[in-house]
GUMAR-403758 format. One record per residue (C-alpha): x, y, z. Coordinates in steps of 0.25 Angstrom, whole numbers, plus 2048, in hexadecimal, padded with zeros to 3 digits. Layout:
REM GUMAR-403758
XYZ
...
//
This chain:
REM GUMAR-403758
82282782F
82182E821
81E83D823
81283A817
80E82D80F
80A82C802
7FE8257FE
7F68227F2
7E78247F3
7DD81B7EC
7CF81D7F2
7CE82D7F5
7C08297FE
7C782480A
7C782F815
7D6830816
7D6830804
7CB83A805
7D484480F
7E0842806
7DB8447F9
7D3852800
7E2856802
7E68537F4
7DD85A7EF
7E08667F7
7EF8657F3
7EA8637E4
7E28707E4
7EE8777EB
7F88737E1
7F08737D5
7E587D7D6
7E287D7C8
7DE86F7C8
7CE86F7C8
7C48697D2
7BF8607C9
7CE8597C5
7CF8597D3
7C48507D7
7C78487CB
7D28427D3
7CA83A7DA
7C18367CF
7CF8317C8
7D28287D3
7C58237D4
7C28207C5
7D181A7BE
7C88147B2
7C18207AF
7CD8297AE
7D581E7A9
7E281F7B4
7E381B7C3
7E58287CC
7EC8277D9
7EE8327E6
7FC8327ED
7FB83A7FA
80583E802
80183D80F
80684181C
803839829
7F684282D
7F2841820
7F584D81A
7F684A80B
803851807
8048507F8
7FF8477EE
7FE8417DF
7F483E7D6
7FA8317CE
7F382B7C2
7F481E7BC
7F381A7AC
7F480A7AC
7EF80879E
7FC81279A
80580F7A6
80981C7AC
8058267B8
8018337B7
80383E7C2
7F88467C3
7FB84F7D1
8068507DA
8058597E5
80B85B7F4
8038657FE
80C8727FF
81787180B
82386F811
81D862815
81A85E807
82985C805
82B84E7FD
81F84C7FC
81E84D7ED
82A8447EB
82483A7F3
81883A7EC
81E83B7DE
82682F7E4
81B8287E7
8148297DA
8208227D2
81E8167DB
8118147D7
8148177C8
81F80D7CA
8158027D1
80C8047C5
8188017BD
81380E7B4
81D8147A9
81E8217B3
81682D7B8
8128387AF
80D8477B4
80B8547AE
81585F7B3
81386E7B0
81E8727A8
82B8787AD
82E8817A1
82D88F7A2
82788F792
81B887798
81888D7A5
81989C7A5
81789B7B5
82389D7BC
81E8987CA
81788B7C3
82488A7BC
82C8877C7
82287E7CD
8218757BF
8308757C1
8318707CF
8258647CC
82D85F7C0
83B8607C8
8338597D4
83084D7C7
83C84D7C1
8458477CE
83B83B7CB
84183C7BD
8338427B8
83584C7AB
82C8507A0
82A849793
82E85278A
82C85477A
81D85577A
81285E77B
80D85A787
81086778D
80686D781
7F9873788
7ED86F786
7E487D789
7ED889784
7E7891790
7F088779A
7FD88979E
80987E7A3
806872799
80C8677A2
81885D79F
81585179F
81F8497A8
82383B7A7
82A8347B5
8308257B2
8328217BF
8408207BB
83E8157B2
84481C7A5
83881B79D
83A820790
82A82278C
82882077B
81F82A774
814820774
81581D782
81682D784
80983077A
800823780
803829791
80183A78D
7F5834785
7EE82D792
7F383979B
7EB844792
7DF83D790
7DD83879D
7E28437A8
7DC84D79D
7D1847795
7C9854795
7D485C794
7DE857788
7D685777B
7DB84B771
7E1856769
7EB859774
7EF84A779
7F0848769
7FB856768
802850775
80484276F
807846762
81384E768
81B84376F
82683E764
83283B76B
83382C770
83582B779
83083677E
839842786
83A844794
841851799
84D85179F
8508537AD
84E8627AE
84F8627BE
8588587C1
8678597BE
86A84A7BD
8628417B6
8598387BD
85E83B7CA
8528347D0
8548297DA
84E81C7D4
83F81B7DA
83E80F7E1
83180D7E4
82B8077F1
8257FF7E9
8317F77E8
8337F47F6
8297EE800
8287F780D
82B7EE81A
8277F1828
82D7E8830
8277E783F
8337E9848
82E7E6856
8257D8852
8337D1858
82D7D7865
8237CD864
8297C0865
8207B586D
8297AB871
8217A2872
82079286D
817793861
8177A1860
81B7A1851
8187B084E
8267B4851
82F7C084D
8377B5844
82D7B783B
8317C4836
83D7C3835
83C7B682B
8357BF823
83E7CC824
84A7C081F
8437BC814
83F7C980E
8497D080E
8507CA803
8447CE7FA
84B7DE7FA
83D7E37F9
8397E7808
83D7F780D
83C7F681D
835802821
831807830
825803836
81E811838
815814848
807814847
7FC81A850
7F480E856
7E781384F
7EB80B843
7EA7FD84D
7DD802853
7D7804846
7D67F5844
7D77F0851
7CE7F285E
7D77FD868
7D37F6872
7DA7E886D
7E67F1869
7E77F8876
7E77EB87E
7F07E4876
7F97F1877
7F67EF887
7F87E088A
8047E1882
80B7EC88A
8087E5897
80C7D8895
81C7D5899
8267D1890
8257C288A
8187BF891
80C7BD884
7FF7BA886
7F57B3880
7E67B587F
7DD7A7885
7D17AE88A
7C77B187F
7BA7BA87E
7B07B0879
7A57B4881
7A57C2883
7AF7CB87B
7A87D9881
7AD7D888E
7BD7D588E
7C67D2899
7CF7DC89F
7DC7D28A2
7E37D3897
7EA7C7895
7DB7C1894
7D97CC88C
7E37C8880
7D77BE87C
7CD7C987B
7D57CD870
7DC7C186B
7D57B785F
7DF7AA865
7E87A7870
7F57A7869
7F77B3866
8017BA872
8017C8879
80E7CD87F
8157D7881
8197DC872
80F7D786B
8097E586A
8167ED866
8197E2859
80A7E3854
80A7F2856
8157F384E
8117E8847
8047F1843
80D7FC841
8137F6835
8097F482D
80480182E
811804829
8117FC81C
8027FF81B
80880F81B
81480B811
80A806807
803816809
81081B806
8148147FA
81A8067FC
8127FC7F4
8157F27FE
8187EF80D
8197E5816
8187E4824
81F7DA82A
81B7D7838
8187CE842
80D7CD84B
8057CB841
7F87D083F
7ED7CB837
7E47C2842
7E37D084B
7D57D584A
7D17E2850
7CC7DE85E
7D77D285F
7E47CC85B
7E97BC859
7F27B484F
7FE7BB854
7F87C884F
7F57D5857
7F27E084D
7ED7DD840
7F87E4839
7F17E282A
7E57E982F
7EC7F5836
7F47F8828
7E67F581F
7DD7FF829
7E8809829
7E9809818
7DB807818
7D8816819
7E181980C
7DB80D804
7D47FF801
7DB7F4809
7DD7E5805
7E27DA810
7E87CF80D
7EB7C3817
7F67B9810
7F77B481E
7F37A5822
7E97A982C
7DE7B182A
7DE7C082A
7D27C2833
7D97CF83B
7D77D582D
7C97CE82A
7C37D3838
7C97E1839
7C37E382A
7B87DC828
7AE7E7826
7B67F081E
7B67F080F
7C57FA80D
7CC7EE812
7CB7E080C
7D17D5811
7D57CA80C
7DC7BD813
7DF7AE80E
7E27A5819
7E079781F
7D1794822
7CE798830
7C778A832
7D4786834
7DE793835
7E179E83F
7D87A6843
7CD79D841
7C17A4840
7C17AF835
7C77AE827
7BC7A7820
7B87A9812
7AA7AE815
7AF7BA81D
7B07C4814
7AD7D281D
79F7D9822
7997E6820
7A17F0817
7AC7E5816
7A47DB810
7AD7D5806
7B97DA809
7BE7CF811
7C47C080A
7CA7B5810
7CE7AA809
7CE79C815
7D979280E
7D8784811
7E377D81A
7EE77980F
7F0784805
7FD7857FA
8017917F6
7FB78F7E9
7EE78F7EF
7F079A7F6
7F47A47EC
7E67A07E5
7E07A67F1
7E97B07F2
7E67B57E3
7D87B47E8
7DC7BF7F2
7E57C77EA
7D77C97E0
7CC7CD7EB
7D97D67EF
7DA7DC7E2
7C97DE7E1
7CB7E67ED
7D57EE7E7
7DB7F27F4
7E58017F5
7ED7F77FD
7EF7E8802
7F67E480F
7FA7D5810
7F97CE81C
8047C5819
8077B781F
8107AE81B
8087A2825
80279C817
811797816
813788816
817782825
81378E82D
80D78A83A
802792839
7FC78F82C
7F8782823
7FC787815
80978480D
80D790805
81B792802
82679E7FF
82279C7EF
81279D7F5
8157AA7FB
81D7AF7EF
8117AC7E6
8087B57F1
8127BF7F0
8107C17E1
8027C37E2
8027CC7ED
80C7D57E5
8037D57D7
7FA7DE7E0
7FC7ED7DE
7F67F17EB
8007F77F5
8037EC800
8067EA80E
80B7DD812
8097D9821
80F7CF827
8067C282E
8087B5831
8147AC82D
81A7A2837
82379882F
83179F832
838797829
83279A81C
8297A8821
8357B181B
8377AB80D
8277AA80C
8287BA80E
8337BA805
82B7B27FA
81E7B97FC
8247C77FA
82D7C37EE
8227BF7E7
81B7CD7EB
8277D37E6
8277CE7DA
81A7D47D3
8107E07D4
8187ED7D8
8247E77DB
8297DF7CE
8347E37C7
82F7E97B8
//
């Protein structure tokens, strides 16, 4: 696991937001004492207000695994003029807080890139002797701008920019322009029109109109001039950033072969994964990365303990290749449960096809595991992961399991980002996600969304109906969208727009798809006729979202056609949002 994860912090009022931006603020003070109370609280006024300040203002913490912020930057955004500003970038004092900077700097120019922004502008104190008569300050200004320049970061040169405003000041900053290795050659108009918008509105009470008017009046050449390297003996030695955002973080669950029921009409097989891995490969877009250990906590947070430790139980005592399957159910009384456990399973069990044995546990455990390890990838930068697993996962409930499901993996990973912002569910799968529907149903952080068969006619049957829509706090926050029995694709991307708008309402910090591919055309499971073209139309709406995504993997039982479906879906998904080619 990563010694610390970066993070971008939308809502500073959840509890572990608030405890962060606490520690920020104390780094701030400590690195910039000079900076008043006032600006300070004006940080989270920024955020919280975009129109009145007229830029959007994001927090990047660096954060280690006890929560200990580490370093962090203040990022702005100017969408009417395309550019990013940085305001403040700090790390806590230490030998720990090696890297840290670079990391975050790193980080920084992804999101810049993802904006498709003309680059990253900040203010540097200067590094001539001329300008800053402090010997102490002077080699710090000179460390800072070396620290920019490896990212090919210089001043823009040949203006009065450096002028002071208040002749009692001293260091007049450069003002430094990062490219984000694109060879941007700025003109004097582009140049006048971004110093323009970062004068008035980083210092509207500051920079009389007399002063921006001097500045702009003094920038001639065109285009304008950027220092040379001054730190760096060869030019450009930067590698070329490539961005997570250009690659798709995939978690593949490496012991779901383990759970192989062979059994005749058993069709969840470890088969399927392996169509999948085939076809997507080819795409060149997926970077496998490690499925990281989690503490059971994050399981028991959405599922009862005492479901989890029997499960964990039964699984462990039964012998090698002998499955169980649940026949005794508790209609009557549901307080008082048997203490055989094999009568047990329907205690905790919705049907009787769903099996217990041996492995079962260790692939959904790992299962779980996964997505809490894309849902962490997305914490750390990537724009997009997918967890490719089996069991599934979405049918799980809190006190139960059925449809080959054990733990509702799409819950684990949206409870767990949960704390760190607003969540958005989306079931693509055939059957009704009423694992995310129950386990939800009265919160209002978490909306889910599912579009599948009706249950008068599909698995499971008795939930998914268009008149649930949550209770209590989570009034609202849950839509279904029942489909009659023979749906195209054509109709289905109608309701999937339908979705895709609620979704974007919402305006979730992140999106996790529960995807199934059992909407396909001939699979045993489902009525419905989509085909690869279908699911490569999904794709491309999915991907014109702009929330970081975690795919998860559901249903999809037609072998011979499951892997190009993926394929398809995620070619389409590839080829807009953050991920087209410009």
């Amino acid at each position: 696991m990563a010694i610390f994860k970066i993070r971008k912090i939308t809502d500073t009022y959840l509890p572990s937001n608030s405890a962060a931006v606490s520690q920020v603020f104390g780094i701030l003070r400590l690195h910039f004492p000079w900076v008043k109370e006032d600006k300070i609280n004006q940080i989270l006024d920024q955020m919280k207000d975009p129109l009145k300040y007229q830029f959007s203002s994001s927090l990047f913490i660096a954060e280690d695994g006890r929560s200990n912020v580490r370093g962090f930057a203040i990022f702005f955004y100017m969408p009417d003029k395309n550019f990013c500003y940085l305001d403040y970038l700090a790390v806590k004092p230490g030998r720990t807080s090696s890297g840290v900077g670079g990391s975050i700097y790193t980080r920084l120019r992804e999101e810049a890139q993802m904006l498709n922004s003309i680059g990253i502008f900040m203010e540097c104190l200067p590094d001539d002797e001329t300008l800053c008569k402090d010997k102490l300050k002077l080699k710090q200004n000179k460390a800072r701008l070396a620290f920019y320049e490896r990212y090919g970061a210089r001043p823009i040169i040949g203006t009065a920019y450096e002028t002071l405003v208040d002749p009692e000041d001293d260091s007049p900053p450069y003002l430094v322009f990062d490219d984000l290795g694109n060879n941007i050659r700025l003109s004097a108009l582009q140049a006048k029109k971004i110093i323009r918008t970062i004068l008035e509105r980083k210092y509207p009470d500051y920079c009389p109109e007399s002063y921006i008017k001097m500045v702009l009046s003094s920038i001639r050449d065109n285009p304008v001039k950027i220092r040379e390297f001054k730190y760096i003996v060869k030019e450009r030695p930067v590698e070329k950033n490539t961005s997570v955002k250009d690659e798709i973080a995939l978690i593949i669950n490496d012991k779901h072969n383990v759970h192989h029921v062979k059994e005749t009409g058993y069709i969840e097989s470890p088969v399927r994964i392996k169509s999948i891995l085939r076809e997507i490969e080819k795409l060149n877009a997926f970077k496998i990365r490690p499925s990281r250990g989690f503490p059971d906590k994050y399981i028991t947070q959405v599922h009862n303990s005492k479901y989890y430790n029997y499960f964990k139980t039964i699984c462990n005592k039964l012998p090698e290749g002998k499955s169980i399957y649940p026949y005794v159910f508790p209609v009557r009384n549901k307080t008082r449960p048997p203490h055989d456990y094999s009568v047990l399973a329907g205690y905790y069990c919705i049907d009787t096809f769903t099996p217990i044995n041996k492995n079962a546990f260790l692939a959904a455990r790992s299962g779980a595991n996964c997505a809490l390890t894309g849902a962490e990838l997305l914490l750390e930068g990537y724009h997009t992961a997918y967890a490719l697993v089996r069991p599934p996962g979405h049918h799980a409930e809190r006190d139960v399991f059925g449809g080959f499901c054990y733990f509702n993996n799409s819950v684990i990973a949206a409870n767990f980002l949960s704390k760190y912002g607003k969540i958005a569910i989306l079931d693509m799968d055939y059957h009704h996600g009423n694992g995310q529907q129950q386990i939800f149903y009265d919160r209002k952080d978490v909306f889910t969304v599912s579009i599948h068969g009706n249950p008068s006619f599909a698995y499971p049957y008795f939930t998914g109906f268009a008149d649930e829509k949550g209770e209590g706090e989570g009034q609202g926050f849950n839509l279904n969208f029942p489909l009659k029995k023979a749906i195209s694709g054509k109709e289905y991307l109608v309701y999937l727009k339908k979705a895709i708008k609620a979704i974007k309402a919402f305006n979730p910090d992140y999106l996790i798809v529960s995807l199934g591919f059992d909407p396909a055309k001939g699979d045993p499971t489902g009525t419905w006729s989509l085909t690869s073209g279908d699911f490569a139309n999904n794709g491309v709406e999915i991907g014109k979202l702009w929330f970081p995504v975690l795919f998860v993997q559901e249903g999809g039982y037609k072998n011979r056609t499951l892997g190009v479906n993926a394929r398809k879906f995620f070619q389409g998904y590839l080829s807009t949002g953050v991920f087209k080619k410009t």
